[in-house]
C-alpha positions in Angstrom: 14.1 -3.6 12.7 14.3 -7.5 13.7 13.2 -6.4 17.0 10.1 -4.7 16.0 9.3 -7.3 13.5 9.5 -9.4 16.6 6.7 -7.2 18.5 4.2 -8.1 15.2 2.7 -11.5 15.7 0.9 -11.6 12.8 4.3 -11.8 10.5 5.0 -14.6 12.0 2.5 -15.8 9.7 5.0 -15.7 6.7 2.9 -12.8 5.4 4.8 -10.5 2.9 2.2 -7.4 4.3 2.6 -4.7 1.5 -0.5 -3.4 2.5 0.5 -0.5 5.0 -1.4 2.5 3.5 -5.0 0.7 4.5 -4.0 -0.4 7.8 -0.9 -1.8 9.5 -0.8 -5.1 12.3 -0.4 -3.6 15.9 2.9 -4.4 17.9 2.3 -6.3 20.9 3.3 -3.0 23.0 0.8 -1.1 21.9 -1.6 -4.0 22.2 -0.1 -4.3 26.0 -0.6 -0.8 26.8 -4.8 -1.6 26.5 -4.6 -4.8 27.9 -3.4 -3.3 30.9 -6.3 -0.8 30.7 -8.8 -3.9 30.9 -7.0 -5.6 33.2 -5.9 -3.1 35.6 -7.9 0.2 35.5 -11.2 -0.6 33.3 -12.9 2.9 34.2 -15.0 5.6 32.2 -13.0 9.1 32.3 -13.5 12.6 34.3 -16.8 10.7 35.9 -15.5 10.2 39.1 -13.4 10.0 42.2 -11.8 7.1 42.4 -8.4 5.9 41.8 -9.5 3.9 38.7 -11.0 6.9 37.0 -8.8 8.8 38.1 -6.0 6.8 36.4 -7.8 6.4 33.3 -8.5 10.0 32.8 -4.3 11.2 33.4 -3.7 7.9 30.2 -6.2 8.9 28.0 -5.2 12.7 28.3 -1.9 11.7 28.4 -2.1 10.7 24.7 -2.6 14.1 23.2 1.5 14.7 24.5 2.4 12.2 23.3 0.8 13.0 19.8 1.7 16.1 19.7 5.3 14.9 19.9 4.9 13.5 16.4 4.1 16.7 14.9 5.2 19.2 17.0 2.3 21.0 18.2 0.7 21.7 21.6 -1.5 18.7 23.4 -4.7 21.3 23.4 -4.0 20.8 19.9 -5.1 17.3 19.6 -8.5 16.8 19.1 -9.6 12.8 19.1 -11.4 11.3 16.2 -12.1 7.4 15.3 -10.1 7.9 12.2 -8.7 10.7 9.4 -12.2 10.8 8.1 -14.0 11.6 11.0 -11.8 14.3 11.5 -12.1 15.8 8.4 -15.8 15.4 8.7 -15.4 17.1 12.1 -13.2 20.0 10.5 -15.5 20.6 7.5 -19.1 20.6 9.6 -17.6 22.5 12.6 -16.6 25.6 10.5 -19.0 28.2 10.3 -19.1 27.7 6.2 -21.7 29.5 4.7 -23.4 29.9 1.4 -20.6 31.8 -1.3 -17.9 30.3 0.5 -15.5 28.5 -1.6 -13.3 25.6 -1.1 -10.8 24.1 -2.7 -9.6 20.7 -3.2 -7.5 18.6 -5.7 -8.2 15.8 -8.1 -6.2 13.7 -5.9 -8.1 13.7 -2.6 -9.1 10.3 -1.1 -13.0 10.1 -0.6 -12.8 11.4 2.8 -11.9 14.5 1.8 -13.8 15.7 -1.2 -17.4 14.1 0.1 -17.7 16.2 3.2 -17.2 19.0 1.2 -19.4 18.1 -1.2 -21.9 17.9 1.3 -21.4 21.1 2.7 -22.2 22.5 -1.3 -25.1 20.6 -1.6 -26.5 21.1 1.7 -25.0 25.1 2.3 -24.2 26.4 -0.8 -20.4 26.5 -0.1 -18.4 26.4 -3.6 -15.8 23.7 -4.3 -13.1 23.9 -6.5 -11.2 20.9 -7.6 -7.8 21.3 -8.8 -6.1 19.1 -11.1 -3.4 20.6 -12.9 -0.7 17.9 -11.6 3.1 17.1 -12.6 3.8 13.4 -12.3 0.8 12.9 -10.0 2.0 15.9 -8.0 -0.3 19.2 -7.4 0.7 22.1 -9.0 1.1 24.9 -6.1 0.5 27.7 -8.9 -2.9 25.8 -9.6 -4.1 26.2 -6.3 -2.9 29.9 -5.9 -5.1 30.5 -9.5 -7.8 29.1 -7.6 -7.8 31.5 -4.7 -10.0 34.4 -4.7 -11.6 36.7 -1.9 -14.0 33.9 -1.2 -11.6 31.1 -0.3 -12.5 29.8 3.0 -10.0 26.8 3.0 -7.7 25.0 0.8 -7.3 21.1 1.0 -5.5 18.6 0.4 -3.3 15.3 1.3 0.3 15.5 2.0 1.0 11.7 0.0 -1.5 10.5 -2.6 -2.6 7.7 -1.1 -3.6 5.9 -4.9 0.0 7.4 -6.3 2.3 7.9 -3.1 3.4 10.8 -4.7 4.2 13.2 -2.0 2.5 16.3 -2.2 4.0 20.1 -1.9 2.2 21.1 1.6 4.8 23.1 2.5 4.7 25.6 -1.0 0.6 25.6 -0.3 1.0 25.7 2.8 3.1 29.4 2.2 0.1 30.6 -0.4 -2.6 30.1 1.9 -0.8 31.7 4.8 -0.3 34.7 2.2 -3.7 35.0 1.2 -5.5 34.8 4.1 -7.1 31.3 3.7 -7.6 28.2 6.0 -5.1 25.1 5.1 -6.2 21.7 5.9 -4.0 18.5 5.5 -4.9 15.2 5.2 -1.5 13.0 6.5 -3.5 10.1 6.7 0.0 8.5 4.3 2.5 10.7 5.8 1.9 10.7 9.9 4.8 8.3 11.3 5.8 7.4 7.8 8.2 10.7 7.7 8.4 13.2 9.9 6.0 15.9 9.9 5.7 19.5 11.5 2.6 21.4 11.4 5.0 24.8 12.0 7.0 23.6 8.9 3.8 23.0 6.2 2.3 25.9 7.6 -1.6 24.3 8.1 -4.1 25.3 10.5 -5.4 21.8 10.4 -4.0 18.0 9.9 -6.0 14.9 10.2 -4.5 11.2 10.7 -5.3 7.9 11.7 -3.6 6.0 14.3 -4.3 2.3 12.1 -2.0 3.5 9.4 2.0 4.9 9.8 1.2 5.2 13.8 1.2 1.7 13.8 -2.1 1.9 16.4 -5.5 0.9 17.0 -8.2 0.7 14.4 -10.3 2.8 15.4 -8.1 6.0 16.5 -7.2 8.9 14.9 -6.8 12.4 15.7 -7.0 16.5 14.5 -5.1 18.7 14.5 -6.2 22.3 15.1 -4.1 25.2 15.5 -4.7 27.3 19.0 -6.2 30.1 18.0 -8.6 28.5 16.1 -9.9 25.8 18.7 -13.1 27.9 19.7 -14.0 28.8 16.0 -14.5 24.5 15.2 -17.6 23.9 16.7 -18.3 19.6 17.8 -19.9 17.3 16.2 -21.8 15.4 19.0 -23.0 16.8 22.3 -24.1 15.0 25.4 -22.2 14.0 28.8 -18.6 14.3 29.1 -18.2 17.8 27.7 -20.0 20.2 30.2 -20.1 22.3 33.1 -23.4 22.7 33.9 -26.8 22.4 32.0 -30.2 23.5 32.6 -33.4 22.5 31.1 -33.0 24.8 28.1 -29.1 25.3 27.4 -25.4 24.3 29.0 -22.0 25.5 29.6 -20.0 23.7 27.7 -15.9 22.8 28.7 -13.2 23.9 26.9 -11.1 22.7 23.8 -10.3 19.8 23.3 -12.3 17.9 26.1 -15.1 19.7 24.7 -15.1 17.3 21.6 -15.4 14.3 23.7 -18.6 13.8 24.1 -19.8 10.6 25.6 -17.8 7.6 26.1 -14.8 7.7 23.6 -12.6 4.6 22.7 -10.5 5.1 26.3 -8.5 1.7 25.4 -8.1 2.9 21.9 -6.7 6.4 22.8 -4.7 5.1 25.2 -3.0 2.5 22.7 -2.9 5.4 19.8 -0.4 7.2 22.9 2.0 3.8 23.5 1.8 3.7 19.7 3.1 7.1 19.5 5.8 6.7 21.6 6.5 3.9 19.7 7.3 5.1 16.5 9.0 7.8 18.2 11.5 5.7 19.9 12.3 4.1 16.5 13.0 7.3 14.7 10.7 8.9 12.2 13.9 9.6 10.4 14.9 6.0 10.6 11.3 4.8 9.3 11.8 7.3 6.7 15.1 6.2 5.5 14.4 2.3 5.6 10.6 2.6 3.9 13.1 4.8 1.0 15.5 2.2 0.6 12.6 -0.6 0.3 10.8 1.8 -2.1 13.9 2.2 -4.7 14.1 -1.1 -5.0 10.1 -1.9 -5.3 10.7 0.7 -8.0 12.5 -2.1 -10.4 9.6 -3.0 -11.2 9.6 -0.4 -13.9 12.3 -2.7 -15.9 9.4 -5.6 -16.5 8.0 -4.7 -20.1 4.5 -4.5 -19.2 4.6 -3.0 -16.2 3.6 0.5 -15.9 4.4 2.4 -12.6 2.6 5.7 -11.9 4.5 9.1 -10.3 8.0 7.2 -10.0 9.8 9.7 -11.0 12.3 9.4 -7.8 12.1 8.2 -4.6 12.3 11.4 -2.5 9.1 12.1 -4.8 7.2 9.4 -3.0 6.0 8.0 0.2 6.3 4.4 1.4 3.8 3.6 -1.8 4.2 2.2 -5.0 1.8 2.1 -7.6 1.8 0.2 -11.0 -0.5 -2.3 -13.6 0.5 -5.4 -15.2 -0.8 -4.4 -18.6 -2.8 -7.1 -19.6 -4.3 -8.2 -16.2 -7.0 -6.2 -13.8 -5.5 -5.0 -10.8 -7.5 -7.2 -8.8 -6.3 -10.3 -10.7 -2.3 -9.5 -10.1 -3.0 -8.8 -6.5 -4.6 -12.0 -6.3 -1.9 -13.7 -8.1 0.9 -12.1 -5.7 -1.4 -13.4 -2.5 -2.2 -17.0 -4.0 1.4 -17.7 -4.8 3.7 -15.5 -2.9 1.5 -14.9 0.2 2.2 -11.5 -0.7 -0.7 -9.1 0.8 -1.5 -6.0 -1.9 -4.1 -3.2 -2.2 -5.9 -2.8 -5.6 -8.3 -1.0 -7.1 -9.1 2.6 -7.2 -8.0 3.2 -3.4 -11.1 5.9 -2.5 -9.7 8.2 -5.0 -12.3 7.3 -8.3 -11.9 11.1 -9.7 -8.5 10.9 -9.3 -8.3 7.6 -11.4 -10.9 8.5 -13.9 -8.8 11.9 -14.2 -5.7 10.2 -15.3 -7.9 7.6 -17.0 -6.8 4.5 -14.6 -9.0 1.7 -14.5 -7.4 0.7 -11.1 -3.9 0.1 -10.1 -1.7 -2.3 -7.7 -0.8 -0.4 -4.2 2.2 -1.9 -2.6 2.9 0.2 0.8 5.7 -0.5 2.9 6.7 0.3 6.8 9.8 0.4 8.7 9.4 -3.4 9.5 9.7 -5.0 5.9 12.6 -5.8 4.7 14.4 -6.3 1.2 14.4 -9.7 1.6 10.4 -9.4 0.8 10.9 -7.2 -1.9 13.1 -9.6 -3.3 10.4 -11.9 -3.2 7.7 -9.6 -4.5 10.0 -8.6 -7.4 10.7 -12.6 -8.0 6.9 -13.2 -8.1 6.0 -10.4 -10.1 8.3 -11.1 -12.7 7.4 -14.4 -13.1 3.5 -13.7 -13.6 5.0 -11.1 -16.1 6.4 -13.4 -17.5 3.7 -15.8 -18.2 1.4 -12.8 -19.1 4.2 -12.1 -22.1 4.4 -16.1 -23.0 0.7 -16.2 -23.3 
């Protein structure tokens, strides 16, 4: 752990970084591995003959392999995206949904995915379903079976609530939609190199993640997922150069899956830092991150003992992700994240997270999100527990 908080700069700040579910600092590997891209080989890809293309091209394809380690799929798997909402936008505007086609979703989907969706109703017609029958922030897999009938297209929904970090029971929905018939789509946006994660094992046809968040990559990388057989039935968002093999005045060939979803010039440096990043987290363990963001978590989780401190979907920590939720009762949850940044130095997420219907659902004004990776240590949540009870503390006194 010391040596990859060594690779992170940016803690050398003293920052207590609790904020890993919204993006987490990049390790000076990864940063290396696109550096050297600039410096050494600053090509477009699959445009040319020369060694520097040619070198570019074999690192940026070389990525999907080493994605595709972290979830066990195939590389032809992979398809690139900017972020885990652009490939959920990708998934939901490249099926061929049509108008009677019904969807469902759960109350506890972050923004990106319930609005493309929502789109697709108002602009096609589709139906979508929200589920909400939850236990302790948790889906309830009968709910979603109820919801299933011979006009379920695809079922939906993320594998750790990002504004809970409740985990999520993929693998049961996974089983339903597998036995009905029906499309399943995962958003792992909290779960990908948090935990590990097998697409075999949940059973989904789809899985979208970003490379900013457990992957500890670029901003502005992500990928989906999209089981084989279903490659040619996802059609791309953008068309233009990159992604053809001939065209004539009034229609193209177009290349195969996934290249074909490339269109243009992608974020080659990006890519090829979201592959160095996956290696990265592979050569520390997923198992290991697992096991130390656990042990961080059950002790974050003390923070039920404070009188007026609510914590939401704590029931136990192989029940949650790297994320803790709670309120200070008495203060917004803008004004305690504040507090633990002004006089702690303690970096916190609040607010409703890009899940409003989940909040207004479980009528939560906002909440305080601290999210944890395998580089923080329980030395800083000693700290944040120390700081927290204090400002409790005064809030009781006052």
């Amino acid at each position: 752990m010391e040596e990859v908080r060594s690779d992170i700069p940016f803690l050398g700040s003293g920052i207590i970084y609790f904020d890993n579910a919204a993006t987490t600092p990049t390790p000076e590997p990864v940063i290396e591995s696109m550096l050297e891209y600039y410096r050494e080989y600053s090509a477009n890809i699959g445009r040319g003959v020369h060694e520097a293309t040619k070198r570019a091209t074999d690192s940026f394809e070389s990525s999907r392999e080493k994605i595709a380690k972290v979830i066990g799929c195939k590389p032809g798997e992979i398809v690139y995206a900017k972020n885990t909402t652009e490939g959920l936008n990708l998934l939901a505007r490249g099926l061929d949904l049509e108008k009677g086609d019904k969807v469902i979703a759960t109350i506890l989907d972050h923004h990106s995915n319930l609005i493309p969706w929502q789109k697709l109703e108002e602009e096609r017609g589709i139906e979508l379903e929200i589920v909400r029958k939850c236990r302790d922030f948790e889906i309830d897999p009968q709910a979603v079976e109820d919801a299933i009938n011979e006009r379920t297209r695809v079922v939906t929904m993320p594998s750790v609530s990002n504004a809970f970090g409740t985990r999520q029971p993929v693998e049961e929905v996974g089983r339903i939609a597998e036995e009905n018939d029906v499309l399943f789509s995962v958003d792992a946006a909290q779960s990908v190199g948090h935990m590990p994660v097998d697409v075999d094992e949940i059973g989904c046809d789809f899985l979208a993640a970003a490379g900013h968040k457990g992957l500890l990559g670029p901003q502005g990388t992500g990928f989906l997922y999209v089981r084989e057989e279903l490659t040619e039935e996802i059609q791309p968002l953008l068309y233009g150069g990159g992604i053809v093999r001939s065209v004539g005045e009034h229609k193209c060939e177009l290349v195969n899956p996934p290249q074909v979803f490339d269109a243009g010039t992608p974020n080659i440096p990006g890519i090829i830092g979201l592959g160095r990043a996956a290696e990265y987290v592979l050569d520390i363990g997923l198992e290991n991150i697992e096991h130390q963001e656990q042990k961080l978590v059950n002790r974050i989780l003390e923070v039920d003992a404070f009188d007026n401190v609510e914590v939401y979907g704590s029931g136990s920590v192989q029940k949650l992700g790297g994320v803790v939720s709670f309120n200070l009762k008495g203060l917004d949850s803008h004004e305690v994240s504040s507090l633990l940044d002004e006089i702690g130095n303690i970096a916190t997420r609040s607010g409703h997270h890009c899940a409003e219907p989940a909040m207004k659902h479980f009528d939560v004004e906002g909440n305080v999100r601290a999210s944890v990776h395998y580089y923080n240590t329980i030395e800083e949540v000693e700290k944040f527990l120390e700081i927290l009870g204090e400002i409790s503390k005064e809030l009781a006194q006052s």
